[in-house]
C-alpha positions as semicolon CSV with decimal commas, in nm:
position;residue;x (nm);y (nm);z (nm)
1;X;8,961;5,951;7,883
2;X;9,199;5,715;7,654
3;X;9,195;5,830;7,303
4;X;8,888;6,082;7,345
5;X;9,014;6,393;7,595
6;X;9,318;6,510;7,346
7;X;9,551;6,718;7,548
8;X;9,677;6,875;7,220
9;X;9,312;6,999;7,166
10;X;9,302;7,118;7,535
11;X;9,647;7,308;7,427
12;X;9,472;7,518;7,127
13;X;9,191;7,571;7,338
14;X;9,376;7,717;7,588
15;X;9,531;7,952;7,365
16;X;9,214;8,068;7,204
17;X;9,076;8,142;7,507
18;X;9,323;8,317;7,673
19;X;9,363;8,532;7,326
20;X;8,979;8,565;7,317
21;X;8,936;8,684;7,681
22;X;9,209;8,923;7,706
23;X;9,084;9,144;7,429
24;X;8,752;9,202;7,593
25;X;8,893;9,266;7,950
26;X;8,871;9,628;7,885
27;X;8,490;9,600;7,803
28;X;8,464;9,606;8,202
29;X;8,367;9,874;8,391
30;X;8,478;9,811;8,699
31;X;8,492;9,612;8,990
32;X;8,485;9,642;9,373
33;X;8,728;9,453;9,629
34;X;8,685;9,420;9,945
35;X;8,745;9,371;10,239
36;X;9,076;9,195;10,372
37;X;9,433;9,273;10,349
38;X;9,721;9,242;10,557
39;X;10,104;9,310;10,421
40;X;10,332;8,966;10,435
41;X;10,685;9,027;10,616
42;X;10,870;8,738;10,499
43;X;11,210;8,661;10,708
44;X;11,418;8,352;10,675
45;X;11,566;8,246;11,016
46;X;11,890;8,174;11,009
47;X;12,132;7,961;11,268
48;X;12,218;8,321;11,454
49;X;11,895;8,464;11,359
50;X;11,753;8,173;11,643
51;X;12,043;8,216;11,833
52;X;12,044;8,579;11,848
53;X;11,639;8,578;11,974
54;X;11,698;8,326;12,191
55;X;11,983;8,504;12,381
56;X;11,729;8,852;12,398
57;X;11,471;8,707;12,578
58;X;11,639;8,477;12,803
59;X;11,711;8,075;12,761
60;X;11,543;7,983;13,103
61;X;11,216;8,161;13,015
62;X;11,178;8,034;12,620
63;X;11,277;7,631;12,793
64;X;10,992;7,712;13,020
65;X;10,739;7,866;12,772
66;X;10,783;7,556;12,513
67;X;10,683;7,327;12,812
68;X;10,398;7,557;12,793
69;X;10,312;7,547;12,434
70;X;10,130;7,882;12,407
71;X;9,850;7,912;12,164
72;X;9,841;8,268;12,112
73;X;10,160;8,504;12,136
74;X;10,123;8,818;12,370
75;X;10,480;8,890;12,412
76;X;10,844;8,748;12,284
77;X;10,893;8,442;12,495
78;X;10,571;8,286;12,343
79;X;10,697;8,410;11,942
80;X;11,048;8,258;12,067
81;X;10,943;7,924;12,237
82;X;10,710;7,848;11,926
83;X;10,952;7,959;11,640
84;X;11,177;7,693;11,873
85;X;10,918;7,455;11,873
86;X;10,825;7,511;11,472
87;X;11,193;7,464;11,418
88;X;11,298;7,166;11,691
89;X;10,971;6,962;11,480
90;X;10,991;7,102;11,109
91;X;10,613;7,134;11,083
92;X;10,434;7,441;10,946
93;X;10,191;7,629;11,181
94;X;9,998;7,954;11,211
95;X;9,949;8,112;11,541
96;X;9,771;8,399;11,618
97;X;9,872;8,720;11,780
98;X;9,631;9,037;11,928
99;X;9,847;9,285;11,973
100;X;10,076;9,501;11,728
101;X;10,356;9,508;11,990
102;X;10,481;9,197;11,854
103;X;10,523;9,383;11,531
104;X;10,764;9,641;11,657
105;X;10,914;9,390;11,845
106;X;10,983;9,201;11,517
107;X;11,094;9,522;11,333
108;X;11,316;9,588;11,629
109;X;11,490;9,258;11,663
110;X;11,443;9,047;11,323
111;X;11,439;9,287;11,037
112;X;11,230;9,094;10,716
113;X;11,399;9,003;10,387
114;X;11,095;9,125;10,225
115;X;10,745;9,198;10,222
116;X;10,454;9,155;9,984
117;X;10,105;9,235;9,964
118;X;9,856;8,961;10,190
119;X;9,503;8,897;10,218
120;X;9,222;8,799;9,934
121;X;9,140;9,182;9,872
122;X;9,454;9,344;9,829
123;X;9,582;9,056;9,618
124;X;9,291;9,029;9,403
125;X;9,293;9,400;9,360
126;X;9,686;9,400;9,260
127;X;9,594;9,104;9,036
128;X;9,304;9,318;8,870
129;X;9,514;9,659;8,852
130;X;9,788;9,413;8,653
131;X;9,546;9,314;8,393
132;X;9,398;9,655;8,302
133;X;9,055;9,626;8,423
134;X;8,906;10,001;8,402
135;X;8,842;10,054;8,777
136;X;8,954;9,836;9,053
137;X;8,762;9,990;9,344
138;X;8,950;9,835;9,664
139;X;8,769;9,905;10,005
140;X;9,004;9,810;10,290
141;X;8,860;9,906;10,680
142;X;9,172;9,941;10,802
143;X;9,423;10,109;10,532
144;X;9,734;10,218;10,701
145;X;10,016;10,430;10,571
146;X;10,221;10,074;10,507
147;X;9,924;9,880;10,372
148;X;9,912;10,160;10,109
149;X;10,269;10,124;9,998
150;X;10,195;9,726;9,891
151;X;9,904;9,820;9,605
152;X;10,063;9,848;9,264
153;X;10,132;10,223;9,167
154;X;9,882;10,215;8,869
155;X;9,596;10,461;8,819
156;X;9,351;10,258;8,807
157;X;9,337;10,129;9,114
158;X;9,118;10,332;9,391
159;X;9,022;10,357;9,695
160;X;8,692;10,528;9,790
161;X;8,712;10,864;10,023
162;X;8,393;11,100;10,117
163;X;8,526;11,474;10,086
164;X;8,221;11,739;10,188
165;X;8,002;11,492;10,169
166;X;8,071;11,366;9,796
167;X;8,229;11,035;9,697
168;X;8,569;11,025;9,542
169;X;8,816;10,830;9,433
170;X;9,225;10,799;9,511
171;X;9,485;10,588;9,521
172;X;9,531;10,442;9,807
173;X;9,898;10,554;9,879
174;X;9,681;10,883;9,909
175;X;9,356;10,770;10,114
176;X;9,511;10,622;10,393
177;X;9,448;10,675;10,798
178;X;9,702;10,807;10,920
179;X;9,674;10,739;11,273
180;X;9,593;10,333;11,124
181;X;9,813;10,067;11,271
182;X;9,929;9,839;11,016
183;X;9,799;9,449;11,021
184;X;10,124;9,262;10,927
185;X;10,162;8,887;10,959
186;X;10,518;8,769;10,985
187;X;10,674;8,437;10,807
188;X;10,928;8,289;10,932
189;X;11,115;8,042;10,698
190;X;11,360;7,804;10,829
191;X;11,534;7,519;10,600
192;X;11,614;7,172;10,653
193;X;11,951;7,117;10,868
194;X;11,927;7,446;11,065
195;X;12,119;7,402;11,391
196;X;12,020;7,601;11,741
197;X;12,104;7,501;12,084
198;X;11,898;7,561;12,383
199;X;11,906;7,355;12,754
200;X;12,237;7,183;12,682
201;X;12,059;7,007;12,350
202;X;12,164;7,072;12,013
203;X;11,819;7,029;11,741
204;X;11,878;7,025;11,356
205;X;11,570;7,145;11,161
206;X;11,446;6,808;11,016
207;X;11,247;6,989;10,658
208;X;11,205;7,327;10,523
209;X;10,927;7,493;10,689
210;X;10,732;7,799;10,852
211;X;10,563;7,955;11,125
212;X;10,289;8,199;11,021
213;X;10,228;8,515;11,292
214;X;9,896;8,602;11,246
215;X;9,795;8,944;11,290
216;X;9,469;8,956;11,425
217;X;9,419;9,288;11,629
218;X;9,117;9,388;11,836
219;X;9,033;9,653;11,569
220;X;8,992;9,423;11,305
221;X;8,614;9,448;11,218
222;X;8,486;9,333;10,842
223;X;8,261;9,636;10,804
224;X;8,214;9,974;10,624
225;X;8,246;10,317;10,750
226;X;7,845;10,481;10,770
227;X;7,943;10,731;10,495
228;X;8,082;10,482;10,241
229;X;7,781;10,270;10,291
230;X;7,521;10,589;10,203
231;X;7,758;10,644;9,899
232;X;7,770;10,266;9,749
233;X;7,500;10,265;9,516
234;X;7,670;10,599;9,369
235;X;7,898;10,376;9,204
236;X;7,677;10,188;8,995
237;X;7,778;10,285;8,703
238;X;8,137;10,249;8,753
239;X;8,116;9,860;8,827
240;X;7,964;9,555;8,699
241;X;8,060;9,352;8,963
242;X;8,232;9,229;9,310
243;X;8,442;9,028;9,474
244;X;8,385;8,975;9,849
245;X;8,694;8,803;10,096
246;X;8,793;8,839;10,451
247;X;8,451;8,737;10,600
248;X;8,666;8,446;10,827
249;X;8,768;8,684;11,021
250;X;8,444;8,800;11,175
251;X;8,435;8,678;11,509
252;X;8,166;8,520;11,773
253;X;8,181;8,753;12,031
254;X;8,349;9,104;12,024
255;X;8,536;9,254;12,318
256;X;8,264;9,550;12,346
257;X;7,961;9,276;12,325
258;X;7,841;9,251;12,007
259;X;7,822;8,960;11,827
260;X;7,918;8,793;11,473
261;X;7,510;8,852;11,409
262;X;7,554;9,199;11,382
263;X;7,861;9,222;11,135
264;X;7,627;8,965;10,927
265;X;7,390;9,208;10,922
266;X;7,595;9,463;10,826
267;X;7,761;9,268;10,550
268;X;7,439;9,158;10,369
269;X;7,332;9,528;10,385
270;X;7,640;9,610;10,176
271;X;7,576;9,374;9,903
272;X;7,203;9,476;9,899
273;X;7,365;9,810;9,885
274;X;7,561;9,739;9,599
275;X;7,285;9,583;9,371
276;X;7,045;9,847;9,418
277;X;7,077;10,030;9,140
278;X;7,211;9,732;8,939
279;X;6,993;9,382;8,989
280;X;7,215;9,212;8,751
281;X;7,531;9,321;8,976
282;X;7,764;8,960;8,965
283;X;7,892;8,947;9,363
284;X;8,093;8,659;9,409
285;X;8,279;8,497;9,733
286;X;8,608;8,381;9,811
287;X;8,543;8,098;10,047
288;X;8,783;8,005;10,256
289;X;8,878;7,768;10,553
290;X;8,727;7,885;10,863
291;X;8,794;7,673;11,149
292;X;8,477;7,769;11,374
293;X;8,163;7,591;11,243
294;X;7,942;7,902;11,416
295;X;8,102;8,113;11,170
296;X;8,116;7,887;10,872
297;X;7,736;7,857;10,865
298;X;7,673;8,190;10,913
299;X;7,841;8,245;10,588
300;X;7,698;8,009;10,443
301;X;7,337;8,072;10,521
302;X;7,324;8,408;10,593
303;X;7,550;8,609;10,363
304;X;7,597;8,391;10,045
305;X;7,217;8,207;10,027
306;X;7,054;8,414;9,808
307;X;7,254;8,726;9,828
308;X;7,557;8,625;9,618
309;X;7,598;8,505;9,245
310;X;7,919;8,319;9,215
311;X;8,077;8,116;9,472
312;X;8,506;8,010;9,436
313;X;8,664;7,735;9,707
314;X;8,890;7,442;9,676
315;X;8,844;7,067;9,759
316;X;8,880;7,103;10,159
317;X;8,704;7,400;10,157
318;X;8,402;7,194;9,960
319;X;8,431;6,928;10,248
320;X;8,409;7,234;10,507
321;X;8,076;7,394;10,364
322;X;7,929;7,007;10,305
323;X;7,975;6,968;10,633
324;X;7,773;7,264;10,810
325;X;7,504;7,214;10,544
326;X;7,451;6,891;10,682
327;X;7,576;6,652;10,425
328;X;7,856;6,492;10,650
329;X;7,899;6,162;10,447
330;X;7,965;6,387;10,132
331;X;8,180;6,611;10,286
332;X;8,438;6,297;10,402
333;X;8,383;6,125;10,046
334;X;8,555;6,464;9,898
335;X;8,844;6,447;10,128
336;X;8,910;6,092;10,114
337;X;9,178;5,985;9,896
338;X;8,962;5,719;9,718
339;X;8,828;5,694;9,331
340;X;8,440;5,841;9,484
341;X;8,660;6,198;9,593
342;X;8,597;6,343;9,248
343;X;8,243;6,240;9,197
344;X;8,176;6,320;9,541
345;X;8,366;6,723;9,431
346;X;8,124;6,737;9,144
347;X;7,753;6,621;9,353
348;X;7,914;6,869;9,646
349;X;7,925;7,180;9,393
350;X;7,586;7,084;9,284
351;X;7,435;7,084;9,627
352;X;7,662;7,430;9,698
353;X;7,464;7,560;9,378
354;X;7,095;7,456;9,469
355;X;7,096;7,510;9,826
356;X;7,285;7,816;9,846
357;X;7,094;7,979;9,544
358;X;7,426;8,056;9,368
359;X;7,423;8,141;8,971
360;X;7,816;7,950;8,985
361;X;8,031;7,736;9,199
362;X;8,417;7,707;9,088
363;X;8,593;7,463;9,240
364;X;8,995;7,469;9,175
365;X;9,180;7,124;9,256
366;X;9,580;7,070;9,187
367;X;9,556;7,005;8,804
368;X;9,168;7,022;8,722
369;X;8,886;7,274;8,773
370;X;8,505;7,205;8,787
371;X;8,276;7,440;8,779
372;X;7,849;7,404;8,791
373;X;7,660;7,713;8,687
374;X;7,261;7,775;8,667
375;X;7,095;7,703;8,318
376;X;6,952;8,041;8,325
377;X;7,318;8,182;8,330
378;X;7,341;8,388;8,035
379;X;7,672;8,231;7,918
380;X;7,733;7,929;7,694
381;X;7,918;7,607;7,887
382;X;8,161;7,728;7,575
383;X;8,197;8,060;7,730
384;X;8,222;7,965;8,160
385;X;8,506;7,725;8,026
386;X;8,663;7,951;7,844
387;X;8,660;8,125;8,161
388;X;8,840;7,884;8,355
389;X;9,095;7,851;8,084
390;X;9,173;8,210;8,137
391;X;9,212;8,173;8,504
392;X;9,448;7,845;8,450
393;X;9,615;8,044;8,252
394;X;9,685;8,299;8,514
395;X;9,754;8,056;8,813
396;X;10,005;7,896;8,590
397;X;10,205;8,233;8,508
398;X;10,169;8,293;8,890
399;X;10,339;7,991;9,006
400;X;10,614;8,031;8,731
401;X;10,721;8,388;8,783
402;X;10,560;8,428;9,126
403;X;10,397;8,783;9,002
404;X;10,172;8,854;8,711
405;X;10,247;9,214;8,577
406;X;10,105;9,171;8,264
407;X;9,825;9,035;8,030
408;X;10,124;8,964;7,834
409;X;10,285;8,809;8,139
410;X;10,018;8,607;8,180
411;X;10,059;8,418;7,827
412;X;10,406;8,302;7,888
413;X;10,216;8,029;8,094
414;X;10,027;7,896;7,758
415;X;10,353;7,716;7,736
416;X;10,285;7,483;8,057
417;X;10,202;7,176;7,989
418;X;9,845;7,055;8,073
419;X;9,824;6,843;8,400
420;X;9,843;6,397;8,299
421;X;9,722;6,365;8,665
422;X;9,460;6,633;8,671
423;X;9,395;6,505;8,301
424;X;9,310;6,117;8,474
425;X;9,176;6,221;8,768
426;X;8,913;6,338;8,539
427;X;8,877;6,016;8,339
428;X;8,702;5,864;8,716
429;X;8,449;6,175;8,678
430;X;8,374;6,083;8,323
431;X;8,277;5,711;8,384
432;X;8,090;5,881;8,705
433;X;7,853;6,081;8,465
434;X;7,845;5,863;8,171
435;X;7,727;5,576;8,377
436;X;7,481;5,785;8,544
437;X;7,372;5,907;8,187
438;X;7,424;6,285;8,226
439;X;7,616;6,291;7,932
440;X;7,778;6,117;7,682
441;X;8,215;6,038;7,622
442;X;8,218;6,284;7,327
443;X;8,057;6,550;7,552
444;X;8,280;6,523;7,831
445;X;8,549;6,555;7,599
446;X;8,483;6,867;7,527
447;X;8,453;6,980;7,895
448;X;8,130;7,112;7,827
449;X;7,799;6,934;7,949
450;X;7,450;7,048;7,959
451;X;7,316;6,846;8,288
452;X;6,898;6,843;8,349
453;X;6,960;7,121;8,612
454;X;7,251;7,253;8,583
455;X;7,548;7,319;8,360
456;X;7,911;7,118;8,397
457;X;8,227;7,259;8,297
458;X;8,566;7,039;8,379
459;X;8,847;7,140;8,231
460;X;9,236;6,984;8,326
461;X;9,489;7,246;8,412
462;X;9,843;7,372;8,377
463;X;10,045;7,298;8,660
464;X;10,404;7,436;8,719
465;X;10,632;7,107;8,892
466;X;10,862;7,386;9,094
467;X;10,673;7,651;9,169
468;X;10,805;8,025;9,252
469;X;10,537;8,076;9,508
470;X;10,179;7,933;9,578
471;X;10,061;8,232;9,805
472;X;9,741;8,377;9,616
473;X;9,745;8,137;9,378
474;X;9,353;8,016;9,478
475;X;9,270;8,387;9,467
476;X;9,391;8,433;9,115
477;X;9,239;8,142;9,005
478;X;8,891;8,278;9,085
479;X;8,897;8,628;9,062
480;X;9,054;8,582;8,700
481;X;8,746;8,301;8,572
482;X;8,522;8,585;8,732
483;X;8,671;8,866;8,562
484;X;8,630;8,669;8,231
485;X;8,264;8,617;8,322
486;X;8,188;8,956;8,389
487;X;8,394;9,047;8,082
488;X;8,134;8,862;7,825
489;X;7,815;8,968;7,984
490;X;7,914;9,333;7,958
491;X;8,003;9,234;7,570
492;X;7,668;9,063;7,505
493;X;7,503;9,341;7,734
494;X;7,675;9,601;7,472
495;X;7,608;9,367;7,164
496;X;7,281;9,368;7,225
């Protein structure tokens, strides 16, 4: 953008918004979370931490089981032989697991270092509860005593309960099922230079790494309880909006027969639910990589096409929802490294917008943000990218202190410096649109562009170089911009 994009004028825009957005926050009612959360158990492995599991389960079965390479883990030998396998190669993986056993197992022989809240929901709700928002409603089918423990202890986060037949509200360290299992996916951290021994051969862990246990038991269903479901439109008034996660892990087929059709079903009849009483209820979506395409386009076509307002993903994520659409050739544009991948982001969010009937698509890249949004949105291009700022804002404190407590936590992170390579990464979008006349230099400057069908808001970002932690940090990202949304449309709806 040579002269034109100033980042010192990005810097006092930044703090403008962030000062203009944060005294409104209260202005919202509320807003519902739902559905997925899981609590983190974070353990780094240490040289007898291997050698200690290795010895427990036997040498001769984990050399036989990594031979195997198992894809799933039903008991310790497959955990062992891939944590040996993670290790002996350095790479990151995630494998699944069905069965709490392993849990126990884990609790039994590898205590964690710590533990943290997982999953979109619970830390979009923690996020929410931080910033003050009036009522962060948090729906979670399966809240266990432990799950509980990980929401921040502030009043005004709740959790819905029927009592006699009447809908009220609690904290969820005091709605929980007892008799609920907890859904806890283990990390295992190992660093660079790590030595173990197994079969007579010494291995040295070549990079810093992990192996991700995924919890996935057989009662995992994303659904609602009949008697919440009769009671959702009582909380109209209590909410102006929602944010929706967790929908990757409906599955194709269910143990007792039914199928990902029905839990569809069941999830577009919430979100009808919820706008009942309120058409101008904002639901938006955390999108997220889902590996099977059956799924994916379900999503896509069934639950978000016309049912949901406001749409968050990242660049892969873009390429993944391209793809079951059917626009293959623009879904490997986005992903490949070239000068197109940008302008290829920006036409992909535009087809995400018309096709999928969406009111906003916010795309979050490493050091830039684009967002399209209807022109019948009641915002200005002023206000959505004031929006954003906000939630750059927020992903920047995140990365720096790994945890935002605060509104006032949250500003530290004005002092980040704006992104150079986001910043020229967005100098190939500019001579994109300005060649293709849908808008001029000066406009793009200002981040703000009013397209023939659409809006365009680009804005460059704050990125931390050593970050304290990157878990959540898409999550923030969006639910913060949509927070700020729903934040000014409750002001104008109160202005007016």
């Amino acid at each position: 953008m040579g002269e034109g994009m100033n980042i010192n004028e990005w810097e006092k825009r930044y703090s403008i918004a962030y000062y203009n957005i944060s005294k409104i926050l209260t202005g919202i009612r509320g807003i519902f979370v739902a559905y997925n959360c899981n609590v983190d158990a974070i353990k780094h492995v240490k040289e007898k931490d291997i050698h200690k599991l290795i010895s427990t389960v036997g040498k001769k079965s984990v050399q036989q089981r990594v031979t195997e390479y198992p894809r799933e883990i039903q008991d310790p030998v497959d955990l062992v032989a891939r944590l040996v396998i993670a290790m002996r190669d350095g790479k990151a993986a995630e494998v699944p697991t069905y069965t709490t056993e392993i849990h126990k197992w884990l609790m039994d022989n590898l205590v964690f270092d710590k533990a943290r809240m997982g999953g979109q929901a619970g830390i979009i709700s923690n996020l929410l509860a931080n910033l003050g928002i009036n009522n962060v409603i948090v729906y979670v089918p399966w809240l266990s005593k432990e799950q509980a423990e990980y929401f921040v202890d502030t009043a005004n986060i709740k959790y819905p309960v029927i009592e006699d037949g009447v809908l009220k509200f609690k904290h969820p360290s005091e709605a929980y099922d007892s008799y609920q299992k907890p859904k806890v996916n283990w990390i295992l951290e190992f660093s660079k230079g790590t030595k173990f021994e197994l079969a007579e051969e010494v291995f040295e862990v070549p990079r810093d790494n992990r192996l991700i246990i995924s919890s996935r038991p057989t009662w995992v269903r994303i659904d609602m309880s009949e008697d919440l479901y009769e009671h959702l439109s009582k909380m109209n008034g209590m909410i102006d909006g929602a944010i929706l996660s967790g929908y990757q892990m409906i599955k194709e087929e269910y143990e007792d027969g039914t199928t990902y059709r029905h839990y569809v079903k069941r999830a577009v009849k919430v979100i009808e639910r919820l706008k009942e009483g309120n058409p101008n209820m904002r639901i938006h979506v955390e999108f997220t990589s889902i590996q099977n395409k059956v799924i994916r386009k379900a999503i896509l076509k069934d639950i978000v096409y016309k049912h949901v307002s406001s749409l968050g993903l990242d660049t892969i994520e873009v390429a993944n929802a391209l793809n079951v659409l059917g626009h293959e050739e623009l879904a490997y544009a986005v992903i490949s490294k070239g000068e197109n991948s940008i302008s290829a982001l920006y036409e992909g969010a535009v087809k995400l917008l018309c096709e999928l009937k969406l009111e906003r698509v916010h795309v979050h890249s490493l050091g830039f943000y684009i967002c399209v949004a209807s022109r019948d949105f009641p915002l200005t291009v002023e206000e959505h990218r004031d929006a954003l700022m906000f939630s750059a804002t927020l992903a920047a404190a995140q990365a720096l202190h790994g945890d935002i407590g605060s509104l006032k936590d949250g500003q530290t992170a004005l002092k980040v410096p704006i992104s150079e390579r986001g910043h020229d990464d967005l100098e190939q979008l500019e001579k994109y649109l300005v060649r293709r006349d849908v808008c001029t230099g000066t406009e793009f400057e200002d981040g703000c562009i009013c397209a023939i069908n659409h809006d365009l808001i680009v804005i460059p970002t704050k990125v931390v170089q050593d970050p304290v932690g990157t878990v959540g940090i898409g999550d923030t990202i969006s639910a913060g911009a949509f927070a700020a949304i729903l934040a000014m449309l409750r002001k104008k709806q109160i202005d007016n």
